[in-house]
N, CA, C and O of each residue as an XYZ file, in Angstrom:
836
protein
N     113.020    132.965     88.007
C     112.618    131.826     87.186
C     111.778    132.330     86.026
O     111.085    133.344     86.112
N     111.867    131.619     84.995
C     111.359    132.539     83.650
C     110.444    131.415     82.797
O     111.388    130.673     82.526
N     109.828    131.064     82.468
C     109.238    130.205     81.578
C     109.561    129.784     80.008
O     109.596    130.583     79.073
N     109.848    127.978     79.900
C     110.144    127.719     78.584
C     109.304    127.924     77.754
O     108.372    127.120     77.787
N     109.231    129.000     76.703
C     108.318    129.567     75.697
C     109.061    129.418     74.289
O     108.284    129.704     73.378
N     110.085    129.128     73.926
C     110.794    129.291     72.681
C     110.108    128.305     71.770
O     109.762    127.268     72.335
N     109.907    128.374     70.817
C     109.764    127.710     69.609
C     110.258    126.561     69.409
O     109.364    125.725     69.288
N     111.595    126.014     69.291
C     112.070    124.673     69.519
C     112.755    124.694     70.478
O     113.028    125.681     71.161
N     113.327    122.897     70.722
C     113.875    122.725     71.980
C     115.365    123.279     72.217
O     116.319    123.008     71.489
N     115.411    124.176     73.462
C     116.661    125.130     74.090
C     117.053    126.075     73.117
O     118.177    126.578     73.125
N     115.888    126.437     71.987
C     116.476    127.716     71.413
C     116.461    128.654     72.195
O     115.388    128.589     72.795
N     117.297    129.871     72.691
C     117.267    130.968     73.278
C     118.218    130.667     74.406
O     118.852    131.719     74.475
N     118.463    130.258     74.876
C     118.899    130.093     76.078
C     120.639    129.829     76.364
O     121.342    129.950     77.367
N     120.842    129.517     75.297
C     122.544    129.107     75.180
C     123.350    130.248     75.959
O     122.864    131.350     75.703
N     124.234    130.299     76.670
C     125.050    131.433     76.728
C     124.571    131.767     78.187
O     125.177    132.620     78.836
N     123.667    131.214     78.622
C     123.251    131.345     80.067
C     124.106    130.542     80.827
O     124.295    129.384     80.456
N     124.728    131.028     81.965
C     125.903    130.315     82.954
C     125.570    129.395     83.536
O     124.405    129.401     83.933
N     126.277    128.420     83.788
C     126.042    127.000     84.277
C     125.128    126.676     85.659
O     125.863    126.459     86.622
N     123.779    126.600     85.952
C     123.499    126.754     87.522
C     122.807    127.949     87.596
O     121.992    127.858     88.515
N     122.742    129.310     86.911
C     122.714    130.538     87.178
C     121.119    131.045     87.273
O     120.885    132.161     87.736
N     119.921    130.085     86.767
C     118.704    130.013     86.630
C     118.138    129.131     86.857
O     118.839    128.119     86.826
N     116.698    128.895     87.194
C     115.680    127.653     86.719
C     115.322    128.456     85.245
O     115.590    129.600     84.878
N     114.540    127.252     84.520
C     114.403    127.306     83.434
C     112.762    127.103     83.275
O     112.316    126.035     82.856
N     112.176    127.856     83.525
C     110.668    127.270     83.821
C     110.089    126.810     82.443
O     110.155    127.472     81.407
N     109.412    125.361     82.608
C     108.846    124.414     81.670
C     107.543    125.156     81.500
O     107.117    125.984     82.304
N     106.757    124.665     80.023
C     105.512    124.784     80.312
C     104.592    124.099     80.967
O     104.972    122.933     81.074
N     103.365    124.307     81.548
C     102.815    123.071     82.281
C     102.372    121.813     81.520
O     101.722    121.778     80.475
N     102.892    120.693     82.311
C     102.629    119.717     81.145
C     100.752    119.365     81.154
O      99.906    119.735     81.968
N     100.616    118.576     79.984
C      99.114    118.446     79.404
C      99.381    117.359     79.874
O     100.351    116.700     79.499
N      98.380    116.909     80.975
C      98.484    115.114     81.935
C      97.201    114.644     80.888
O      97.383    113.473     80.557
N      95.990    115.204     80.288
C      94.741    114.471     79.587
C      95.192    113.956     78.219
O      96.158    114.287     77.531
N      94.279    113.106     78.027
C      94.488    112.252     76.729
C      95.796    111.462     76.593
O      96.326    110.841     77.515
N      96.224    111.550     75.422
C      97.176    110.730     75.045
C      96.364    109.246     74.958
O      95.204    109.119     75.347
N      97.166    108.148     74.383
C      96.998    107.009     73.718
C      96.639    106.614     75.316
O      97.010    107.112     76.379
N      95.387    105.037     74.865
C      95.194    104.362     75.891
C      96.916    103.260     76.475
O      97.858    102.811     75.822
N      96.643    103.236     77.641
C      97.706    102.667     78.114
C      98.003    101.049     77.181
O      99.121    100.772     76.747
N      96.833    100.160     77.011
C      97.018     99.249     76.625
C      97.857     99.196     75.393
O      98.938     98.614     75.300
N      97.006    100.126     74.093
C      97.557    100.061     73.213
C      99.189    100.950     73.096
O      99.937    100.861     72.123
N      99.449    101.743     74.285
C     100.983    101.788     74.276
C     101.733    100.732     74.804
O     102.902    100.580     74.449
N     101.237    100.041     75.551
C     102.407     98.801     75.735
C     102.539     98.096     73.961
O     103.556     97.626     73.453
N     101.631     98.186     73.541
C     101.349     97.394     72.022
C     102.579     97.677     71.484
O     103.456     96.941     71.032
N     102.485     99.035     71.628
C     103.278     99.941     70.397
C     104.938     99.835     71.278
O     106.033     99.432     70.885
N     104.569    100.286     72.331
C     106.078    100.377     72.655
C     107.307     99.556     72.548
O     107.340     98.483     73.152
N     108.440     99.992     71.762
C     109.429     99.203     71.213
C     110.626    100.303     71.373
O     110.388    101.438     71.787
N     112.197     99.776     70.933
C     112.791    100.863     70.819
C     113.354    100.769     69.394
O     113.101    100.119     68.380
N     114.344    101.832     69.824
C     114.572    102.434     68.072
C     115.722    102.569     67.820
O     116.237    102.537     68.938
N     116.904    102.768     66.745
C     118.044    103.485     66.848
C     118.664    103.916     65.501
O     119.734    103.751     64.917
N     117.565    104.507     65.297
C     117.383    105.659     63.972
C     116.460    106.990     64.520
O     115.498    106.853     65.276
N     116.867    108.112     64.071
C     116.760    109.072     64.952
C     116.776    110.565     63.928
O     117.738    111.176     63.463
N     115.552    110.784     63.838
C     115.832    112.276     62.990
C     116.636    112.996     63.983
O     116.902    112.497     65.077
N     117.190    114.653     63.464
C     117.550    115.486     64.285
C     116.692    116.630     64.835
O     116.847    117.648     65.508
N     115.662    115.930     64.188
C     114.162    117.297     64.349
C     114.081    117.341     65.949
O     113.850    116.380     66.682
N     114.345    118.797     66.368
C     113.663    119.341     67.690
C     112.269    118.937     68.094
O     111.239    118.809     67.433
N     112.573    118.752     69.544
C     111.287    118.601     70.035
C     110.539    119.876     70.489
O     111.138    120.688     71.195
N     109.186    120.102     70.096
C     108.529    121.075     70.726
C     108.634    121.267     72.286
O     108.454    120.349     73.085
N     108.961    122.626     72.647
C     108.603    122.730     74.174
C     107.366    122.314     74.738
O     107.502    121.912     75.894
N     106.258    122.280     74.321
C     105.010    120.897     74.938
C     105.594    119.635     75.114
O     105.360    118.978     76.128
N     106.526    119.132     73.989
C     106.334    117.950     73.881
C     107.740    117.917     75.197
O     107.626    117.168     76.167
N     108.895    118.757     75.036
C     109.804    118.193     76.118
C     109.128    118.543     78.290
O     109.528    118.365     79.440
N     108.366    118.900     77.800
C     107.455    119.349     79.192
C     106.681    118.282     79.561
O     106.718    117.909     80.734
N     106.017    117.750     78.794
C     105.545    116.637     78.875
C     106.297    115.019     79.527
O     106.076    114.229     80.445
N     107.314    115.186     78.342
C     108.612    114.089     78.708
C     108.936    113.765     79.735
O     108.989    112.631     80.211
N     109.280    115.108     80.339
C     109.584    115.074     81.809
C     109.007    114.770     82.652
O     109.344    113.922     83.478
N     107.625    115.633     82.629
C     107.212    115.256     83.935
C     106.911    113.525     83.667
O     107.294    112.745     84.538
N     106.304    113.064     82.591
C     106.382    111.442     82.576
C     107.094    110.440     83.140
O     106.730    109.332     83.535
N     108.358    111.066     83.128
C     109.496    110.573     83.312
C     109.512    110.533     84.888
O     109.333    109.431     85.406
N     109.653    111.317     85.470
C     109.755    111.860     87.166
C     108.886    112.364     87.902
O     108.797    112.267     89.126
N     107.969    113.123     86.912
C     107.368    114.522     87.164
C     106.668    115.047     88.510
O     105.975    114.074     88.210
N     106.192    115.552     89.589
C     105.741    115.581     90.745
C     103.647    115.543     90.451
O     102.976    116.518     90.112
N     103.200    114.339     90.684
C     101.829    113.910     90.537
C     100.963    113.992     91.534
O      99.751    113.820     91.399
N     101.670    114.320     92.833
C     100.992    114.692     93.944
C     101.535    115.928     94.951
O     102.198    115.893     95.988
N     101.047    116.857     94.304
C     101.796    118.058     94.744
C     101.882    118.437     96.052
O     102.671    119.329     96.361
N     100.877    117.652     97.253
C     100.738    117.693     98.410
C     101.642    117.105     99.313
O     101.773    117.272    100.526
N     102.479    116.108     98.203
C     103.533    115.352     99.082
C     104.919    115.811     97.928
O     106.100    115.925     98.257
N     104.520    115.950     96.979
C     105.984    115.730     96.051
C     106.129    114.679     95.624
O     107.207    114.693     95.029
N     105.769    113.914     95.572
C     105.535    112.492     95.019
C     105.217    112.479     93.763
O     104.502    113.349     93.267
N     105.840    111.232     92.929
C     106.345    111.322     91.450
C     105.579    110.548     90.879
O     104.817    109.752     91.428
N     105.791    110.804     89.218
C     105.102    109.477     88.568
C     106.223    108.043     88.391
O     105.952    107.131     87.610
N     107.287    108.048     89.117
C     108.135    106.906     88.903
C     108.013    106.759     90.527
O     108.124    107.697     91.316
N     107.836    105.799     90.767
C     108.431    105.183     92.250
C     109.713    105.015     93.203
O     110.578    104.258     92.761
N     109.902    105.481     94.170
C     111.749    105.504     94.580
C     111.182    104.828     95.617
O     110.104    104.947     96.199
N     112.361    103.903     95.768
C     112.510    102.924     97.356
C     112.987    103.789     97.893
O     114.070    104.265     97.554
N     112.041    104.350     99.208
C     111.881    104.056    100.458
C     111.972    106.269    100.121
O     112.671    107.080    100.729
N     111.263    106.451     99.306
C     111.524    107.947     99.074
C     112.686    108.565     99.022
O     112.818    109.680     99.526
N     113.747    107.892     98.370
C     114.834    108.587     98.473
C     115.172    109.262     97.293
O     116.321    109.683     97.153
N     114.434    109.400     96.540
C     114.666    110.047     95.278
C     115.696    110.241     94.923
O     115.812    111.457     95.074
N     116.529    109.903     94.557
C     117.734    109.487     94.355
C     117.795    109.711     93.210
O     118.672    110.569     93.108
N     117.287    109.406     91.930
C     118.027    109.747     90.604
C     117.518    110.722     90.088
O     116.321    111.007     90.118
N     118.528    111.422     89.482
C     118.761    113.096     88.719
C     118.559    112.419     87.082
O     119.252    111.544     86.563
N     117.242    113.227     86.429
C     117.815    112.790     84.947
C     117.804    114.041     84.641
O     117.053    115.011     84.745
N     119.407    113.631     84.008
C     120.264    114.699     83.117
C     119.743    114.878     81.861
O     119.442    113.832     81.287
N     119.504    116.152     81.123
C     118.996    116.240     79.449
C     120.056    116.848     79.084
O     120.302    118.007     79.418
N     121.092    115.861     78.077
C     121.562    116.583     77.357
C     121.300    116.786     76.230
O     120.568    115.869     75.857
N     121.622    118.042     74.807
C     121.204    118.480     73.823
C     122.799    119.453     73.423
O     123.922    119.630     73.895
N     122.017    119.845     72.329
C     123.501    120.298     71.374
C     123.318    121.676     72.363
O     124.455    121.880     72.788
N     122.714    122.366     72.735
C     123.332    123.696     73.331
C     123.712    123.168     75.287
O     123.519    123.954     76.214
N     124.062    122.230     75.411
C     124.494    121.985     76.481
C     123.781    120.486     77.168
O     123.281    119.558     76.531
N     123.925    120.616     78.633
C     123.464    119.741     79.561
C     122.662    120.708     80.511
O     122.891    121.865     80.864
N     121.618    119.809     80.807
C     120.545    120.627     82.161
C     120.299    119.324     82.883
O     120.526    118.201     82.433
N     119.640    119.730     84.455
C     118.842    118.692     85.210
C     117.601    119.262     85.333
O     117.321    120.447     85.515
N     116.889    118.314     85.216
C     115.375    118.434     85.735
C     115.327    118.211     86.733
O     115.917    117.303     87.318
N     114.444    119.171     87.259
C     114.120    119.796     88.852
C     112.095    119.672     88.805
O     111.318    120.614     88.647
N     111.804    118.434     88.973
C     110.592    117.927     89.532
C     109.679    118.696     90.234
O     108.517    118.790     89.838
N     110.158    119.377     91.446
C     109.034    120.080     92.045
C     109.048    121.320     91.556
O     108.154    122.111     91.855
N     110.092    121.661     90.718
C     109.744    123.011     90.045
C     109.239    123.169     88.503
O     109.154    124.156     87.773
N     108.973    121.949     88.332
C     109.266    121.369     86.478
C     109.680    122.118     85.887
O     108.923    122.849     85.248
N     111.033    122.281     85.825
C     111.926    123.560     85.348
C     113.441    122.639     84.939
O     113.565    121.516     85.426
N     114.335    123.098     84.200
C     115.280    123.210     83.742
C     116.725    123.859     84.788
O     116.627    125.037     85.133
N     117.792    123.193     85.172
C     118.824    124.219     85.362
C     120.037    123.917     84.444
O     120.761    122.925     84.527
N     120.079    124.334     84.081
C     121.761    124.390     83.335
C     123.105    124.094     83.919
O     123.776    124.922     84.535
N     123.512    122.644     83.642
C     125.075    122.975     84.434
C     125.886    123.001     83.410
O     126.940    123.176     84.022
N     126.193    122.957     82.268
C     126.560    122.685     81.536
C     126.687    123.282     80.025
O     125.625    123.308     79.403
N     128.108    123.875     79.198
C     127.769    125.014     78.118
C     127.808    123.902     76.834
O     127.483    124.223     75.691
N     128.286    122.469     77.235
C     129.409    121.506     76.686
C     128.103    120.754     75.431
O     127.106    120.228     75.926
N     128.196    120.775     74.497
C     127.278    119.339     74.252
C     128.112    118.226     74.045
O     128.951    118.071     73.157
N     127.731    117.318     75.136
C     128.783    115.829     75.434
C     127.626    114.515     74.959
O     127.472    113.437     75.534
N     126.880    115.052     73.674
C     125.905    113.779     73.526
C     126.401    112.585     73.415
O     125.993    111.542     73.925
N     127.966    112.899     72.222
C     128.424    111.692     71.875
C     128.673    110.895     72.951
O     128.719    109.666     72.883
N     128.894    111.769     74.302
C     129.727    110.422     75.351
C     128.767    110.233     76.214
O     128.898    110.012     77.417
N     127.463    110.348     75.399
C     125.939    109.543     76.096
C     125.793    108.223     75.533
O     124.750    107.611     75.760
N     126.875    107.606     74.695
C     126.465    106.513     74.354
C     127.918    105.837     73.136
O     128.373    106.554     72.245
N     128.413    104.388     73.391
C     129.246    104.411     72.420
C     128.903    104.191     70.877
O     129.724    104.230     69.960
N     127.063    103.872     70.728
C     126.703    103.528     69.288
C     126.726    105.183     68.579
O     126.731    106.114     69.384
N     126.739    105.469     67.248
C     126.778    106.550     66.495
C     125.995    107.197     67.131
O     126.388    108.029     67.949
N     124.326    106.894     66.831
C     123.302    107.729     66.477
C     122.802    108.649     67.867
O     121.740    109.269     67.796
N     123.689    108.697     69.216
C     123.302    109.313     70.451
C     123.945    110.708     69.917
O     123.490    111.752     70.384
N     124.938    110.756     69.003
C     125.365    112.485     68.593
C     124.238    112.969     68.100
O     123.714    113.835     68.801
N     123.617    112.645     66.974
C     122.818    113.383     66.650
C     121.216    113.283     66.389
O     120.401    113.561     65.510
N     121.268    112.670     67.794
C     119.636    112.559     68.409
C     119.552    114.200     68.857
O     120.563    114.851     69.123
N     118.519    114.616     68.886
C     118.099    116.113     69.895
C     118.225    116.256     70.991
O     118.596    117.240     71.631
N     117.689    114.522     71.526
C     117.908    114.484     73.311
C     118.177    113.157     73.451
O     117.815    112.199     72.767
N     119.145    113.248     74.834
C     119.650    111.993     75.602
C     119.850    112.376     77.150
O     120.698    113.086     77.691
N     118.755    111.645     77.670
C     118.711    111.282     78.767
C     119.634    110.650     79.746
O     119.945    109.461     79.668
N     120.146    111.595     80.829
C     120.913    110.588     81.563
C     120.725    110.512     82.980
O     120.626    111.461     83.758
N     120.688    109.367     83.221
C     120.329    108.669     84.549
C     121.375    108.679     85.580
O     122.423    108.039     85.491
N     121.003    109.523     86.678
C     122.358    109.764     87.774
C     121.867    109.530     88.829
O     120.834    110.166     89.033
N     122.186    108.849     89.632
C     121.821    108.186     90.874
C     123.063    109.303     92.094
O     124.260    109.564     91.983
N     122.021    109.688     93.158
C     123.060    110.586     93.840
C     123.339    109.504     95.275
O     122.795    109.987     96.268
N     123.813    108.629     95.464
C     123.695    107.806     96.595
C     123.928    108.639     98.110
O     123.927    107.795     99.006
N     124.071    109.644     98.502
C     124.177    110.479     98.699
C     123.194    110.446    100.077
O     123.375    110.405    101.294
N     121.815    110.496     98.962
C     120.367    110.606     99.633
C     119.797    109.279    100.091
O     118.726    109.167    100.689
N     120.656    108.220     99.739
C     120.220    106.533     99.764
C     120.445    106.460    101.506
O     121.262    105.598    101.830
N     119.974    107.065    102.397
C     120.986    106.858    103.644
C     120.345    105.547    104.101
O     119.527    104.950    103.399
N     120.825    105.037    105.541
C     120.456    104.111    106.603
C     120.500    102.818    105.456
O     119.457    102.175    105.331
N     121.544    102.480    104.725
C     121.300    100.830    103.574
C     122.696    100.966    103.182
O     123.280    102.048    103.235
N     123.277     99.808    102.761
C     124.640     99.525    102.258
C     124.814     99.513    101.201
O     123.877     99.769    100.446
N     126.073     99.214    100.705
C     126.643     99.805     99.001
C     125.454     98.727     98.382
O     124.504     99.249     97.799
N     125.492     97.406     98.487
C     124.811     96.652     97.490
C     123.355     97.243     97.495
O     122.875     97.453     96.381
N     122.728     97.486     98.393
C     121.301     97.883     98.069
C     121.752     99.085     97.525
O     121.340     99.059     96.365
N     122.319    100.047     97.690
C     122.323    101.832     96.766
C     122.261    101.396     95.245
O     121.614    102.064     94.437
N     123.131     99.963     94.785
C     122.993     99.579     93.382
C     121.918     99.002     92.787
O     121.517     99.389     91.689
N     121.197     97.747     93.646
C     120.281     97.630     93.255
C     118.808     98.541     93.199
O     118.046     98.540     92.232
N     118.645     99.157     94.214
C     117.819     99.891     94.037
C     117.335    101.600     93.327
O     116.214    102.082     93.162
N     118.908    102.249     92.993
C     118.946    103.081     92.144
C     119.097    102.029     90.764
O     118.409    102.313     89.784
N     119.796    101.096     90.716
C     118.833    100.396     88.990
C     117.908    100.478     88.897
O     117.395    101.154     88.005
N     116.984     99.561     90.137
C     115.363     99.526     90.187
C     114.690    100.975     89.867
O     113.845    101.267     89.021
N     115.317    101.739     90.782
C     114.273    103.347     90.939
C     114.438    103.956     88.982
O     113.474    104.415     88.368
N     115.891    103.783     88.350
C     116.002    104.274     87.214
C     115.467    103.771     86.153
O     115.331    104.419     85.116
N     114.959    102.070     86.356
C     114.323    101.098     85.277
C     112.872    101.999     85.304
O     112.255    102.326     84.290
N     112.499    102.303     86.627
C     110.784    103.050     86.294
C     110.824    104.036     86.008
O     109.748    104.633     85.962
N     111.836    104.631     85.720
C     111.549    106.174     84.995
C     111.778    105.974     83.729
O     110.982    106.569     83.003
N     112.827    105.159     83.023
C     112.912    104.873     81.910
C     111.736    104.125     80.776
O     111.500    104.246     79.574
N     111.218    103.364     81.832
C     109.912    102.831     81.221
C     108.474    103.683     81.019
O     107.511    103.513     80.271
N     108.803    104.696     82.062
C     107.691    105.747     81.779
C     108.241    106.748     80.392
O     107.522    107.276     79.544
N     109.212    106.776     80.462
C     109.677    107.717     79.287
C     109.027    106.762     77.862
O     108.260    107.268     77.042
N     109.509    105.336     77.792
C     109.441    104.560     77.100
C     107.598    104.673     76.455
O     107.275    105.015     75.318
N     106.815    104.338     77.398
C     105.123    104.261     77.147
C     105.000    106.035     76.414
O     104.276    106.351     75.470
N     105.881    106.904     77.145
C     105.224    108.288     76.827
C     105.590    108.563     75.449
O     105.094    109.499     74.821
N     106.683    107.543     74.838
C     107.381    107.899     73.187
C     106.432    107.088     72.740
O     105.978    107.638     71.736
N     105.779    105.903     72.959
C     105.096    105.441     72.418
C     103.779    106.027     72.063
O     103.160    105.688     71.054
N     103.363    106.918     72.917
C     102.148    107.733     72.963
C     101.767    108.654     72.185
O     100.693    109.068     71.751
N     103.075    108.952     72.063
C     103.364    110.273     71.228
C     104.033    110.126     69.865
O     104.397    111.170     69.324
N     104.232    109.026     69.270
C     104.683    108.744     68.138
C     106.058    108.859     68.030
O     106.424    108.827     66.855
N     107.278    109.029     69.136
C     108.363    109.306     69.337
C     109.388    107.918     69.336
O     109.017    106.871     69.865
N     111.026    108.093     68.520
C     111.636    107.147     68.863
C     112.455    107.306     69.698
O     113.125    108.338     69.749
N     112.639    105.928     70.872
C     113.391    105.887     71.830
C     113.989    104.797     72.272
O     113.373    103.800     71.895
N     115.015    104.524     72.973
C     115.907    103.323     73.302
C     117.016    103.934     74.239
O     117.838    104.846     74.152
N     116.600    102.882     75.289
C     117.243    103.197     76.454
C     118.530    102.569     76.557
O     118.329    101.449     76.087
N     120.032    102.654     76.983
C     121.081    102.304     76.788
C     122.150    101.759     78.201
O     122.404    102.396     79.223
N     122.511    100.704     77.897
C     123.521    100.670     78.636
C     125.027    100.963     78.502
O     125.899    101.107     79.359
N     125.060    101.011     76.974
C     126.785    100.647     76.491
C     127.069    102.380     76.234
O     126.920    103.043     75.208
N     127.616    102.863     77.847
C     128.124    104.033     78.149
C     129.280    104.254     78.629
O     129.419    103.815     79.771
N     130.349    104.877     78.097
C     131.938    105.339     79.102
C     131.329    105.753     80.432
O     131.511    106.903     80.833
N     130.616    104.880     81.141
C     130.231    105.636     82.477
C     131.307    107.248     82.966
O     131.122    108.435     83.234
N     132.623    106.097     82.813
C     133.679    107.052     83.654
C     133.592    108.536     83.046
O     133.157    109.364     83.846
N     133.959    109.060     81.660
C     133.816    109.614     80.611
C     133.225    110.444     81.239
O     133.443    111.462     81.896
N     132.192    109.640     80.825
C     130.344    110.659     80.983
C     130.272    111.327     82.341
O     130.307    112.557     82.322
N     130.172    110.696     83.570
C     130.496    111.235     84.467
C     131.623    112.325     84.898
O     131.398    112.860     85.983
N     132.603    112.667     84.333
C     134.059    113.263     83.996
C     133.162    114.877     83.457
O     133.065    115.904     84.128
N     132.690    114.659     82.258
C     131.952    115.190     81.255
C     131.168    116.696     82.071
O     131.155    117.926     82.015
N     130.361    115.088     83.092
C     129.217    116.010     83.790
C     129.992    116.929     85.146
O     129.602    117.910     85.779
N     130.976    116.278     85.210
C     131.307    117.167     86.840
C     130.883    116.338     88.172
O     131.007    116.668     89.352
N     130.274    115.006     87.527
C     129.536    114.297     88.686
C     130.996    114.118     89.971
O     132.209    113.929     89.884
N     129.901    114.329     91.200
C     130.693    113.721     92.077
C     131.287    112.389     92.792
O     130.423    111.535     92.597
N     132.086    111.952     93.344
C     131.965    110.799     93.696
C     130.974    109.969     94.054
O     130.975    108.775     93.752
N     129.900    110.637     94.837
C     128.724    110.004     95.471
C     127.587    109.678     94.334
O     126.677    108.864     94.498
N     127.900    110.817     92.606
C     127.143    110.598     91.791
C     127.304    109.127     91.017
O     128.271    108.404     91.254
N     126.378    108.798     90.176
C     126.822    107.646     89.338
C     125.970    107.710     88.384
O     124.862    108.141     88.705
N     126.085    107.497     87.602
C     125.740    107.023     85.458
C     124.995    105.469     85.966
O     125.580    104.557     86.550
N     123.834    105.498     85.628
C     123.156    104.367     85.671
C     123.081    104.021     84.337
O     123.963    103.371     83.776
N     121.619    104.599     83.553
C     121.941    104.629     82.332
C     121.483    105.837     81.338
O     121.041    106.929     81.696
N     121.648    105.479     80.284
C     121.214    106.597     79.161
C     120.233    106.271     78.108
O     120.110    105.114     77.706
N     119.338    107.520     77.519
C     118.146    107.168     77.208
C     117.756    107.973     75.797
O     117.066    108.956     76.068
N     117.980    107.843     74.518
C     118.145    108.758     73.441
C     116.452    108.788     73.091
O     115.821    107.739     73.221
N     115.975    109.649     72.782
C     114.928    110.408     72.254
C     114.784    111.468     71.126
O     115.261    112.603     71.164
N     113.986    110.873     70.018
C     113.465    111.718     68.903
C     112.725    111.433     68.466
O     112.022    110.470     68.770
N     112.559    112.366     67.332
C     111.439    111.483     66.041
C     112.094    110.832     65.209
O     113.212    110.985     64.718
N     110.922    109.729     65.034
C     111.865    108.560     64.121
C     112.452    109.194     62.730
O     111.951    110.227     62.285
N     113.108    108.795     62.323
C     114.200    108.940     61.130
C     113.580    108.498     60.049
O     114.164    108.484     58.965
């Protein structure tokens, strides 16, 4: 495992085999940032989108916001999962490929050489955002509950990670907008997902335009 140190986001790394590493993050900075109140203020979404890279602080950060492991004694996240089943994978894709974030390692793996941003979303501006988030529910891990709860509650478990992403763009002066209108099938195709996987939703991130 090697640490994300590059200059912008996934420079260096292209050409590395699908799976073949963790990608070690830097540690994210949990102090400061905007008071909570005044990010609900601010928080809105967006769908104008420079192509400016995100700093490796700033995508280290993202993450763990997003999922990240907040109690290292249990593994326990900053988003909430019914009944601990942790169940959803968010996918980062970017122009030098697709990765998953791996929580208890806050690290990066690579499955992916492909950049499939466009089929993160059917509006224009998900091609040439920097990052798009995708929400994969592994039902897999949902055990002892039936098909209708695996849906409602991987929505539920994916609405609180998305909303943490949401407060953390707000925090940070970042634009973001979370999506439903996705070729699920596509996208999933794209990723290699398995049957048991599923495309909840997708989540574009940059600086505003």
């Amino acid at each position: 495992m090697r640490y994300f140190l590059f200059g912008m986001l996934m420079m260096g790394i292209t050409g590395f085999a699908a799976g073949a590493e963790l990608i070690k993050l830097l540690p994210p900075q949990t102090g400061g940032g905007m008071p909570l109140m005044q990010a609900l203020q601010a928080r809105h979404s967006s769908r104008e989108f420079s192509s400016k890279l995100l700093p490796p602080q700033v995508l280290s950060d993202l993450l763990w916001a997003a999922q990240g492991v907040n109690r290292p004694e249990t593994g326990k996240r900053t988003a909430p999962s019914a009944r601990d089943w942790r169940e959803i994978d968010v996918y980062v894709t970017t122009a030098d490929g697709v990765f998953v974030y791996e929580p208890n390692a806050h690290a990066l793996r690579k499955v992916l050489d492909r950049d499939v941003r466009t089929l993160t979303g059917r509006q224009d501006f998900p091609a040439g955002a920097p990052l798009n988030l995708v929400y994969v529910a592994d039902t897999h891990r949902m055990v002892d509950t039936d098909e209708q709860q695996k849906v409602f509650y991987s929505a539920a478990d994916t609405g609180f990670i998305a909303q943490n992403v949401y407060l953390f763009c707000a925090s940070s002066g970042l634009a973001v907008v979370v999506r439903g209108a996705v070729d699920k099938e596509a996208l999933a195709i794209a990723l290699n997902l398995g049957p048991h996987q599923r495309v909840i939703l997708a989540q574009t991130v940059g600086y505003p335009k």
